[in-house]
C-alpha positions as CSV (number, residue, x, y, z in Angstrom):
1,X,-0.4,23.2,-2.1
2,X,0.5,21.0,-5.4
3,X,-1.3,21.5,-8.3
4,X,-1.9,18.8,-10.5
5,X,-2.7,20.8,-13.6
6,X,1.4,21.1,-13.6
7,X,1.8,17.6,-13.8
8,X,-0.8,17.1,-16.9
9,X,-0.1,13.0,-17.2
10,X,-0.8,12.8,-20.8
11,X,2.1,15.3,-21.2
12,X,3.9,12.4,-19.4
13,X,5.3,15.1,-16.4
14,X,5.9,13.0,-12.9
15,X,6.4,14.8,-10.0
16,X,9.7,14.8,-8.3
17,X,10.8,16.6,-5.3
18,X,13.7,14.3,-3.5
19,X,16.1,12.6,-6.5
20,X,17.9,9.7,-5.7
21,X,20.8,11.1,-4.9
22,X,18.6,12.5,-1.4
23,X,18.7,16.6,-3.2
24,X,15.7,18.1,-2.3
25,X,13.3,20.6,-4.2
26,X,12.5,22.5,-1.7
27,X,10.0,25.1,-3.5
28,X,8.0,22.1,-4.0
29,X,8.1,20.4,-0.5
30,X,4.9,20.3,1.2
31,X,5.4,22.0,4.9
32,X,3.3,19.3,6.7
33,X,6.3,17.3,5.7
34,X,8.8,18.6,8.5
35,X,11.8,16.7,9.1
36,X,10.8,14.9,12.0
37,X,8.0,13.4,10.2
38,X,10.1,11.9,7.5
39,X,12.2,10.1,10.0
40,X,9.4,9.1,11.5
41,X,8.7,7.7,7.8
42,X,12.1,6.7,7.3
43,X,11.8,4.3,10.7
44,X,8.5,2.9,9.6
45,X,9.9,2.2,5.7
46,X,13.2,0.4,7.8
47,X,10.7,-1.3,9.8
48,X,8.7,-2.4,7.2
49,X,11.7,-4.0,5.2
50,X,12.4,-5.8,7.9
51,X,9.3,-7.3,8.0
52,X,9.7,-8.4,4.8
53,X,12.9,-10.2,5.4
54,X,11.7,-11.8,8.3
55,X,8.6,-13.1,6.3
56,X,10.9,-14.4,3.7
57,X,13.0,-16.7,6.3
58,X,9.6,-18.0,7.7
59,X,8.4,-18.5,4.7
60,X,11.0,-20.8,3.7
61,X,11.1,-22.2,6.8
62,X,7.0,-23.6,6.3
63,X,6.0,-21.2,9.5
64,X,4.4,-19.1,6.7
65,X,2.3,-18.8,3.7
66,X,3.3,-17.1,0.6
67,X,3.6,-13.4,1.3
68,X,4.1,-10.2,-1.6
69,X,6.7,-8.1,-0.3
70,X,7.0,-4.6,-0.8
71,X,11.3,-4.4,-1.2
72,X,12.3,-1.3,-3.1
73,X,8.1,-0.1,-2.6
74,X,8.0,1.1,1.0
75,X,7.6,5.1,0.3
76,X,4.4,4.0,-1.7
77,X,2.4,3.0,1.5
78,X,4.1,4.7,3.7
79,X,4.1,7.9,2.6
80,X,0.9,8.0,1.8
81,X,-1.0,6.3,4.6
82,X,0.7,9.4,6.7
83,X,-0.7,11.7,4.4
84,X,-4.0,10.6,5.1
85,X,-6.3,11.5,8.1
86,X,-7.1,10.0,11.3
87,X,-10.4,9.1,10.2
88,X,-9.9,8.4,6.4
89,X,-10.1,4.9,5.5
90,X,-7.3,2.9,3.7
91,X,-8.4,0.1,1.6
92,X,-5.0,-2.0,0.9
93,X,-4.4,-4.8,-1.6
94,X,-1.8,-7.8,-0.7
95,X,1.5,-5.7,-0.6
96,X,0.3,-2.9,1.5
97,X,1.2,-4.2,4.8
98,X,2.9,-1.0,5.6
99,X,-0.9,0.5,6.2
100,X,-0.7,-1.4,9.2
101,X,2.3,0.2,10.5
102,X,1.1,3.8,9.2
103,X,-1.8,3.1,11.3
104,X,0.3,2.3,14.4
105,X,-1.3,-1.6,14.6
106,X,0.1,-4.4,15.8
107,X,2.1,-5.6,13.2
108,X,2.4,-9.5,14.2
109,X,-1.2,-8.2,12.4
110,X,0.5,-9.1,9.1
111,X,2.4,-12.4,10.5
112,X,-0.5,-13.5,11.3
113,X,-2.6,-13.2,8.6
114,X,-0.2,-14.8,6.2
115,X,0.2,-17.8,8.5
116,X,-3.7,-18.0,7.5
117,X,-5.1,-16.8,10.8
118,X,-8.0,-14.8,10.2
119,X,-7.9,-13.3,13.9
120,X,-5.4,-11.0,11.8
121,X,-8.5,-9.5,9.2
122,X,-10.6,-8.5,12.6
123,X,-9.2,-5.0,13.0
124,X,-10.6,-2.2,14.9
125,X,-12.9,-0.6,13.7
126,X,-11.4,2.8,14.8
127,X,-8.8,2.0,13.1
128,X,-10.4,2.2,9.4
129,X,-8.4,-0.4,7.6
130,X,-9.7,-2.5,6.1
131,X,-8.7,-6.6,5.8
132,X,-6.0,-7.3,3.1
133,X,-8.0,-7.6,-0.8
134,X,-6.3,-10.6,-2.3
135,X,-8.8,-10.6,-5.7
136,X,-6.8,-8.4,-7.9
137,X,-9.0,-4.8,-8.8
138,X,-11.9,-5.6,-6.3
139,X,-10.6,-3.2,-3.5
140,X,-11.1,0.1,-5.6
141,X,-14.6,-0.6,-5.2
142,X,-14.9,-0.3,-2.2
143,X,-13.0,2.9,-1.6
144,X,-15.2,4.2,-4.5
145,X,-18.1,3.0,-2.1
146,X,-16.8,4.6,1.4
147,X,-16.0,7.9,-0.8
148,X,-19.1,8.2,-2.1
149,X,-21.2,7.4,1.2
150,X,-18.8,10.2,2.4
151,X,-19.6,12.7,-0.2
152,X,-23.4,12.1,0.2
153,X,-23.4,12.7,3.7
154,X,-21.4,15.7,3.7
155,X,-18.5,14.7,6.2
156,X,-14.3,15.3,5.0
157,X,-13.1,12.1,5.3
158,X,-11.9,10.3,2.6
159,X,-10.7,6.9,1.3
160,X,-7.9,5.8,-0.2
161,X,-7.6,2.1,-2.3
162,X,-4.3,0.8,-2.9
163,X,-3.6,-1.5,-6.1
164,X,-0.8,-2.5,-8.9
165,X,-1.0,-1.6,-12.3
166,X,-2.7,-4.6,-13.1
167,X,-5.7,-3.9,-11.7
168,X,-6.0,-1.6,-14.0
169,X,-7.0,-3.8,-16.9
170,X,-9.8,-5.2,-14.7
171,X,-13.1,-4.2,-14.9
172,X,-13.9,-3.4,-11.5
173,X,-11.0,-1.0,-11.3
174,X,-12.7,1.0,-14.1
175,X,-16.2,0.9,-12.6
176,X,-15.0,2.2,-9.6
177,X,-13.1,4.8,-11.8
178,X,-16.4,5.5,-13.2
179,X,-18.8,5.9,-10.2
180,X,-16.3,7.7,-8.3
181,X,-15.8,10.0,-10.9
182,X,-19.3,11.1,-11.5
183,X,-20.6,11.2,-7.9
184,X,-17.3,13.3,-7.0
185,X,-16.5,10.3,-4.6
186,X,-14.0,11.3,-1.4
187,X,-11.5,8.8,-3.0
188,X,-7.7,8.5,-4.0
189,X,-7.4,5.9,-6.5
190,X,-3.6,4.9,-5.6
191,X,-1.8,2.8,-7.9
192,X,1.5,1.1,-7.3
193,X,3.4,0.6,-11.0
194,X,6.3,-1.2,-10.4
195,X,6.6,-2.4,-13.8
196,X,5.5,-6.1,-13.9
197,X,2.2,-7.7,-13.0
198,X,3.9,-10.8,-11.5
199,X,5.5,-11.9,-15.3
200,X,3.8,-9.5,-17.5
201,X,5.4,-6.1,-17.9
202,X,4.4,-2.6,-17.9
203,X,4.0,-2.3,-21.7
204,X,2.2,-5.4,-22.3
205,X,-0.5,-4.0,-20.0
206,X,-1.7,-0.9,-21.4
207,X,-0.9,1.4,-24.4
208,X,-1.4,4.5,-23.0
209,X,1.5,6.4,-21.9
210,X,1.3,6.6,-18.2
211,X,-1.7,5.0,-15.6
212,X,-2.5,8.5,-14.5
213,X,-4.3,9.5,-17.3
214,X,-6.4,6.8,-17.0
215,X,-8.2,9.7,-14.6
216,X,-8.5,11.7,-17.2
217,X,-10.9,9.2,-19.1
218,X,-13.6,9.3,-16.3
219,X,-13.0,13.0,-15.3
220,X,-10.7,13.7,-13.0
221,X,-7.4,14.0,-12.2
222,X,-4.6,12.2,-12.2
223,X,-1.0,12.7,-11.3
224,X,2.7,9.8,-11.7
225,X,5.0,11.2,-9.5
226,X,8.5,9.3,-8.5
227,X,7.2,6.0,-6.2
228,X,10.3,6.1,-4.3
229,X,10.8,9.3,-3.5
230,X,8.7,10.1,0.1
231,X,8.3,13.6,-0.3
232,X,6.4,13.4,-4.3
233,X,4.2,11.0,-3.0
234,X,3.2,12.7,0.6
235,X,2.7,15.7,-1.5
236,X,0.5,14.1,-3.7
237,X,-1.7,12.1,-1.6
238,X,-2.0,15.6,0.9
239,X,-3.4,17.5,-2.2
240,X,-5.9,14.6,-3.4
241,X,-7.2,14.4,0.1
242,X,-7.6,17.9,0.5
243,X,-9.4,18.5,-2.8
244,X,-11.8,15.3,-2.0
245,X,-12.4,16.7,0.9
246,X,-13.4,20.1,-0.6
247,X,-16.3,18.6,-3.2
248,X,-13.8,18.1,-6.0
249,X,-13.9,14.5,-6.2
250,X,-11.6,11.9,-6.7
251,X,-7.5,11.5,-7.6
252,X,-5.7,9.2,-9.3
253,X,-1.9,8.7,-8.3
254,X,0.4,6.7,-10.1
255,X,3.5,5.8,-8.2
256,X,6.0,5.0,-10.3
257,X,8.3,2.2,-8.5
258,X,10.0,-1.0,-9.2
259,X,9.8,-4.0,-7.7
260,X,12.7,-5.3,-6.9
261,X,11.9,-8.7,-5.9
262,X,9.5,-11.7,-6.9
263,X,6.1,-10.9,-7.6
264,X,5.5,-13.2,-4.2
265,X,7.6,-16.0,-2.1
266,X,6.1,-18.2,-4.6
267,X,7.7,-16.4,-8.1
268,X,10.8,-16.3,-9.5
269,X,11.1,-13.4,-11.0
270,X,14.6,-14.5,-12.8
271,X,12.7,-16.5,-15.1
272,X,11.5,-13.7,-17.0
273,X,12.9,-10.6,-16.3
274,X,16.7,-9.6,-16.8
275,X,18.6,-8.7,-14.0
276,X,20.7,-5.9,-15.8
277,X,16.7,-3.9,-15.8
278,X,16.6,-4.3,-11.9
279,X,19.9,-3.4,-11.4
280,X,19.9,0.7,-11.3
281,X,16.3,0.1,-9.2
282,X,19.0,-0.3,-6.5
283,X,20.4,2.9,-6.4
284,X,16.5,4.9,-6.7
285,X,15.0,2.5,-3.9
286,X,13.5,4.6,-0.7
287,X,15.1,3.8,1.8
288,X,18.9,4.6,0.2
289,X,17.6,8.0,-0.9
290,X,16.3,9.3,2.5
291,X,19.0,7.7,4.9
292,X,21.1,9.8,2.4
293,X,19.2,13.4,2.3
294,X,18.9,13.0,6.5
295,X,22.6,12.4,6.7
296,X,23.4,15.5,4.4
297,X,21.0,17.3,6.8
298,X,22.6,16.0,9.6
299,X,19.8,14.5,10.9
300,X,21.3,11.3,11.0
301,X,24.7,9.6,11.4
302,X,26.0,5.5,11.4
303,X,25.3,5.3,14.8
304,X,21.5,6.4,14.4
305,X,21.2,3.9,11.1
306,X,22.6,0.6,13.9
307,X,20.2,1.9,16.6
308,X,17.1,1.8,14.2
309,X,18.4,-1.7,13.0
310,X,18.5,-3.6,16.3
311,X,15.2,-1.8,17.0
312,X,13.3,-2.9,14.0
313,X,14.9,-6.2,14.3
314,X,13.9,-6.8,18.1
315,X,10.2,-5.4,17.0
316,X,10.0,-7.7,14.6
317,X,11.1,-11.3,16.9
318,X,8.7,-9.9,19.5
319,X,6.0,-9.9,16.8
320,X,6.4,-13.0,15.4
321,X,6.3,-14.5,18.7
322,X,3.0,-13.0,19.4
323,X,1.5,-14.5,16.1
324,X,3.4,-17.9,17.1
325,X,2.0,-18.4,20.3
326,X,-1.6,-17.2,19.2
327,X,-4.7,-20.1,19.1
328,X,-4.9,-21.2,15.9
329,X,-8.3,-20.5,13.8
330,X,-11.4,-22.7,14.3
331,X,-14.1,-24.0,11.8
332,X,-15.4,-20.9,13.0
333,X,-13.1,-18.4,12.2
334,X,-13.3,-19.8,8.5
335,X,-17.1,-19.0,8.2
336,X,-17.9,-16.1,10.7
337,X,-16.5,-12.9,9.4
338,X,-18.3,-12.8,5.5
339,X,-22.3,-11.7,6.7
340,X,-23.4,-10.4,9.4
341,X,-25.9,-13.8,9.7
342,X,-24.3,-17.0,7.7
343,X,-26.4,-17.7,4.3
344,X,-28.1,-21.0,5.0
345,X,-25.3,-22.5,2.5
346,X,-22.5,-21.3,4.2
347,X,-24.3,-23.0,7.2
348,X,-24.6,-26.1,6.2
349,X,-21.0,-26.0,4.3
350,X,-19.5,-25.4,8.3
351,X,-22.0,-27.7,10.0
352,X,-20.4,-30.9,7.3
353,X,-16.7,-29.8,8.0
354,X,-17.6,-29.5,12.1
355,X,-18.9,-33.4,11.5
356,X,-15.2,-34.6,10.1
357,X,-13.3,-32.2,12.4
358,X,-15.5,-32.0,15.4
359,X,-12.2,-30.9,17.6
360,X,-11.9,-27.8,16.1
């Protein structure tokens, strides 16, 4: 098992085991990693992708709301939401939609949702995911709140709170830090860096010399290890689970990505960033580094790579057919999922709307 004291983040050490030209590490590779279970990651990063692409084209054609995609990001959630137990909750902010594929859900899910349907936020509860956090830093909170419930009653399972390196200068994020830390919380603190919080950059959002060791500050640890590479971030996430699970509280994991497109659908990201920084992100994304360590494996070939593409593709038209064709969202919808019993406000705010739009 990984241990983090290796990795000291105020050293500035990231964890590495697959570089991005697919070479593997293989004193460091976790064994619950086998090959067949990164392909199964490697179909469900493809997947996702396509997703995203598809979002894009709907977007642009009005069929859809602005999105956040997660090009070049896909190991991040992925990975990590395999690492995690059946019954560990994953607490995702707005470019997590991967979760939702990790946790084998319908993903016409995430169609849905940004089409502004909120059938797409009732999930299963089996499942334990929760709804997409849109408020940026409020979602650690909640994972600190599910680890700590966990930790009190004595059970293994764990929760895991997905958010951008800009949540990190909110306060929330650092509460959360704080309780979780001192009630030794059942919680991964898992932040995506990829460099720019939508137009401000990395460096213009904290001095310190990684996020990890932001852990450090409210006692415990914290670990960067390479965003895009599947294997440093499965590792990672396995050993913070397993040590939350043992009583020895929470993790916090910085993976260090980059995003290679907009912030969201609604950005241009070519307004202030130069495109000769992007650039080399090409050659480190996921998806490029896996397809080429299971083809040096021979685990996979051209003919397997066209296979997975008209799959994911026809996945993805059936989905967004499913979300087409579903009822749109009544008066309702908008009001019934905050309390379990509306606030007398809330009920007078939907009885005035139901008087002007009495059809819905």
């Amino acid at each position: 098992m990984l241990n983090f004291k290796d990795y000291n983040p105020l050293e500035g050490k990231q964890l590495q085991i697959m570089d991005e030209k697919g070479n593997l590490n293989e004193s460091l590779r976790p064994a619950e990693l086998t090959d067949e279970l990164l392909i199964d990651i490697y179909k469900k990063m493809t997947l996702l992708r396509e997703m995203d692409k598809k979002a894009a084209s709907l977007q642009r054609q009005g069929r859809m709301g602005v999105f956040a995609s997660s090009y070049g990001q896909e190991a991040s959630v992925i990975a990590s939401s395999m690492a995690m137990g059946k019954e560990d909750w994953i607490v995702p902010a707005y470019r997590q939609q991967g979760a939702i594929i990790a946790k084998n859900l319908p993903i016409s899910n995430f169609f849905l949702y940004y089409k502004g349907n909120e059938v797409a936020s009732r999930l299963p509860r089996e499942s334990h995911l929760f709804p997409v956090a849109i408020p940026v830093g409020s979602q650690p909170l909640h994972a600190a709140g599910l680890g700590m419930a966990a930790r009190l009653k004595g059970d293994q399972t764990c929760a895991i709170a997905y958010f951008g390196e800009g949540a990190t200068s909110e306060g929330e994020t650092l509460e959360a830090f704080n309780f979780a830390g001192v009630y030794k919380a059942n919680t991964i603190f898992f932040c995506e860096n990829n460099q720019w919080a939508i137009s401000t950059p990395r460096l213009r959002q904290t001095a310190a010399k990684t996020i990890a060791q932001k852990g450090v500050a409210f006692g415990f640890d914290g670990i960067q290890v390479d965003g895009n590479d599947p294997f440093a971030v499965f590792a990672a996430t396995l050993a913070a689970r397993k040590r939350a699970a043992e009583g020895e509280g929470p993790t916090l994991i910085e993976s260090f990505t980059y995003r290679l497109g907009d912030h969201t659908s609604a950005d241009s990201a070519k307004k202030y960033r130069d495109p000769a920084e992007v650039e080399p992100w090409h050659d480190k994304e996921p998806l490029l580094r896996t397809r080429l360590y299971l083809t040096q494996k021979g685990l996979w070939d051209d003919q397997k790579e066209e296979d997975l593409a008209n799959e994911v593709y026809n996945q993805v038209g059936i989905a967004v057919a499913e979300a087409e064709k579903t009822p749109n969202q009544t008066i309702d919808d908008i009001f019934d999922y905050t309390f379990a019993e509306l606030t007398p406000t809330l009920q007078e705010q939907k009885s005035y709307l139901k008087q002007f739009y009495p059809e819905t």
